[in-house]
C-alpha positions in Angstrom: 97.9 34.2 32.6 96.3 33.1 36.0 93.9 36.4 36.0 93.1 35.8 32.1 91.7 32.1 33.2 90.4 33.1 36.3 88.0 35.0 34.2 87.1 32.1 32.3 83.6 30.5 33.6 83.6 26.7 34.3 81.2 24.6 32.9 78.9 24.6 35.6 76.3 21.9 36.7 76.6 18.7 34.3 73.5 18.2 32.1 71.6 14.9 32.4 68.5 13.9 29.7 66.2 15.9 31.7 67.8 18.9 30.8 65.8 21.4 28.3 68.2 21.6 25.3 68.3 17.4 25.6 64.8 17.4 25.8 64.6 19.6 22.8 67.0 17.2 21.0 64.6 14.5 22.0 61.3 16.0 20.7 63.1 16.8 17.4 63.8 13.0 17.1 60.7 11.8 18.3 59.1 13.3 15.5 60.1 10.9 12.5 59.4 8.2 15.1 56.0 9.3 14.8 55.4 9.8 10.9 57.6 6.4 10.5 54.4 4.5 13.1 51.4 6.3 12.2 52.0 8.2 8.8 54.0 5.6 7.2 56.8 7.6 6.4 59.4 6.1 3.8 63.0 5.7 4.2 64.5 7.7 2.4 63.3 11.0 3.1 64.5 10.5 6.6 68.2 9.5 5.7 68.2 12.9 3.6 66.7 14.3 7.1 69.5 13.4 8.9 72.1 14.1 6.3 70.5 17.8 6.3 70.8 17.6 9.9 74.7 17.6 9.3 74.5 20.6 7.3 72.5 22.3 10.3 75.3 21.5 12.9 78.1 22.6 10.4 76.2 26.0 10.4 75.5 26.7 13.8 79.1 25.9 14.3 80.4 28.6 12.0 78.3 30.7 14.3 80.2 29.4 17.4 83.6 30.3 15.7 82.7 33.4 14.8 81.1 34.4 18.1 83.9 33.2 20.0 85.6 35.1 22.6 87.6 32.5 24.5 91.5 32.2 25.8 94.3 33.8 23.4 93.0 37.6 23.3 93.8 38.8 19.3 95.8 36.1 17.9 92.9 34.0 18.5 90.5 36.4 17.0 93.1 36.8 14.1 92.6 33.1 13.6 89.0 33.2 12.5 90.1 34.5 9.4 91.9 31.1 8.7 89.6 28.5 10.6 86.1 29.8 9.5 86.8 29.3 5.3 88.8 26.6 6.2 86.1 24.4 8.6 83.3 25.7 5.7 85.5 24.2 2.7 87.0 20.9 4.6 83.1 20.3 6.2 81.3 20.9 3.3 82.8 18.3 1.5 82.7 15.9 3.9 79.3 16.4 4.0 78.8 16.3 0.9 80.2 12.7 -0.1 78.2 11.5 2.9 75.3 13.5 0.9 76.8 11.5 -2.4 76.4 8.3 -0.4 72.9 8.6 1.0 71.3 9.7 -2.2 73.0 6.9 -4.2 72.4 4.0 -1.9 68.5 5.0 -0.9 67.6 7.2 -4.0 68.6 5.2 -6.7 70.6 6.7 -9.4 70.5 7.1 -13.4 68.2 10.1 -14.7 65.1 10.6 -16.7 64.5 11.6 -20.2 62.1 14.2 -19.3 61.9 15.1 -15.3 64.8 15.0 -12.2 66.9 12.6 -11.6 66.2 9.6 -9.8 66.6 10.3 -6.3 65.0 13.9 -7.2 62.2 12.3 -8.5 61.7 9.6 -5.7 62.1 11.9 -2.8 59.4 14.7 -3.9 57.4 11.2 -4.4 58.0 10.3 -1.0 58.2 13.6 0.7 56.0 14.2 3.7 55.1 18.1 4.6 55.5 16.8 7.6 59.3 15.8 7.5 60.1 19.6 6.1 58.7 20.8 9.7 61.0 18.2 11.2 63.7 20.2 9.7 62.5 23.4 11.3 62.5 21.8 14.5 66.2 20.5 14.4 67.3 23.8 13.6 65.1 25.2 16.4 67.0 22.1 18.9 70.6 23.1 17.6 69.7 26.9 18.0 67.9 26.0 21.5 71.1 24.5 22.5 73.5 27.2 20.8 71.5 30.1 23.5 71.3 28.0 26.8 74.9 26.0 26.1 77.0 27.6 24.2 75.8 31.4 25.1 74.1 30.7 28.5 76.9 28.3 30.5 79.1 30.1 29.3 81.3 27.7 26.6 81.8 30.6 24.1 84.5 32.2 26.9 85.6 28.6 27.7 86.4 26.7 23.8 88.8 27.7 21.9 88.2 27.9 18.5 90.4 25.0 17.0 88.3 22.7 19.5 85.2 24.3 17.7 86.5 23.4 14.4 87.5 19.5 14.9 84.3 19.6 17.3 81.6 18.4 15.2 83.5 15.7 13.3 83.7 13.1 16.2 79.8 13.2 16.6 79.2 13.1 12.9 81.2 9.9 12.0 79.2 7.7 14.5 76.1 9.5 13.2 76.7 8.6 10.3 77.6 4.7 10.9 74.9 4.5 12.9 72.7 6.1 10.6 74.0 4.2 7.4 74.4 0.9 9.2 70.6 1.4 10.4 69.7 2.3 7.1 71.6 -0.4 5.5 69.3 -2.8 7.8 66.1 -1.4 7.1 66.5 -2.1 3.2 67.8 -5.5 3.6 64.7 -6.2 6.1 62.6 -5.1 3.2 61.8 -1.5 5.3 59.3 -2.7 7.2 57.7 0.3 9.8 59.7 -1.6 13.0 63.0 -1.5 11.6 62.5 2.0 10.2 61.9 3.3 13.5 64.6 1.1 15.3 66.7 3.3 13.0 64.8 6.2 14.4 65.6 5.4 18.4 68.9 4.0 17.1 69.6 8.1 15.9 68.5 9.3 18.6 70.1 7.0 21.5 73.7 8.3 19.7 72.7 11.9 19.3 71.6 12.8 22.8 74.7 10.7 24.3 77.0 12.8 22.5 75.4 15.7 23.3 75.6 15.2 27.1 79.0 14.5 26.4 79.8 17.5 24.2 78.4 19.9 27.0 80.2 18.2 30.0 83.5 18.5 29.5 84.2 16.0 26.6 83.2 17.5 23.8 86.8 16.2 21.8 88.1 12.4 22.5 92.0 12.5 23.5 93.6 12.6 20.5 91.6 15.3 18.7 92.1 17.4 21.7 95.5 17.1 21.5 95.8 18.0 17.8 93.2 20.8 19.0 95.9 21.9 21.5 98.8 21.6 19.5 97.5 24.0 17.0 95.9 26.5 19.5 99.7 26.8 20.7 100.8 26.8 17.4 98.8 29.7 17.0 99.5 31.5 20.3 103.6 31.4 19.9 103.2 32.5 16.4 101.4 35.6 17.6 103.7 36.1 20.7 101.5 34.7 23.0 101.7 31.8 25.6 99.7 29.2 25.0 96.8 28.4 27.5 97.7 25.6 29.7 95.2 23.2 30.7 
């Protein structure tokens, strides 16, 4: 197994928030800062923003999976079969009661005798053209990111593919804390423009820290690597294989 790994690249020189996919990741974000001080952006269009942002990372991350070609030769090929349907069901619906959450809690509920529904109804209200090129632009960060990180240093040879599947989850629940907790302020406060866009930096402080920690060698705290491990092993012996040791 020591040829196999020595194959394997490293993950080469650490990124720092001057590097172009973070600086990507920033622009994105800086974005909403701006329609929240000068086009007086509302609320809730950017909670459902960042909840779409979810759905964007769960994507791209599909894409990792299957594009993977790291340790385990085809037993861990084999495993896509499993871990792609699986990650798409289990994600989706955790996304989805986040979605649940954020449409409730910022959209009002109850429907209309003739028209959408409530939060349907409020957010093409409150909609800004601008936010839908927002949108464009996180999936043109995550992509940025997918081509120089993923593809370009070399972590697509490197991850295995049950860290792939439990990757996003850590980053997504403070996300969403963050987010909701921000959120949560900004109504109370009566969502004036400051504490809108304190949510804004607040987003954005968490997002590029976990990115820098994602692409330097931390992408899952200690216990979700280990249940990462223990099923990549699981995995391996099943096929014949021995599993990749750290």
């Amino acid at each position: 197994m020591r040829g196999e790994n020595a194959e394997i690249p490293g993950p080469g020189k650490p990124l720092h928030w001057r590097s172009p996919s973070v600086l990507a990741l920033l622009t994105a974000n800086a974005i909403p800062l701006f329609g929240v001080l000068f086009l007086g952006w509302e609320i809730f269009p950017i909670m459902v923003l960042y909840w779409a942002e979810n759905v964007i990372i769960g994507v791209f991350n599909v894409l990792k999976i299957l594009t993977n070609a790291g340790p385990g030769g085809a037993a861990t090929q084999a495993s896509k079969l499993f871990f792609v349907p699986f990650f798409t069901v289990h994600y989706g619906v955790f996304t989805l009661v986040h979605g649940v959450f954020v449409f409730t809690l910022f959209g009002g509920s109850g429907s209309t005798m003739s028209g959408p529904p409530v939060p349907i109804g409020k957010l093409q209200t409150e909609l800004d053209p601008g936010i839908l090129l927002v949108g464009l632009g996180l999936v043109g960060s995550h992509g940025y990111s997918l081509i120089t990180n993923y593809f370009g240093r070399g972590e697509f040879k490197r991850l295995t593919i049950p860290t792939l599947m439990f990757a996003p989850y850590p980053r997504i629940v403070i996300l969403h804390i963050s987010i909701l907790v921000g959120g949560f302020l900004t109504m109370f406060l009566g969502a004036p423009t400051l504490a809108i866009a304190l949510l804004v930096i607040l987003k954005s402080f968490v997002d590029v820290k976990l990115h820098l920690r994602e692409h330097n060698g931390s992408m899952l705290p200690g216990k979700w690597q280990a249940l990462s491990s223990a099923i990549e092993g699981r995995i391996l012996e099943g096929r014949g294989a021995s599993p990749r040791r750290p």
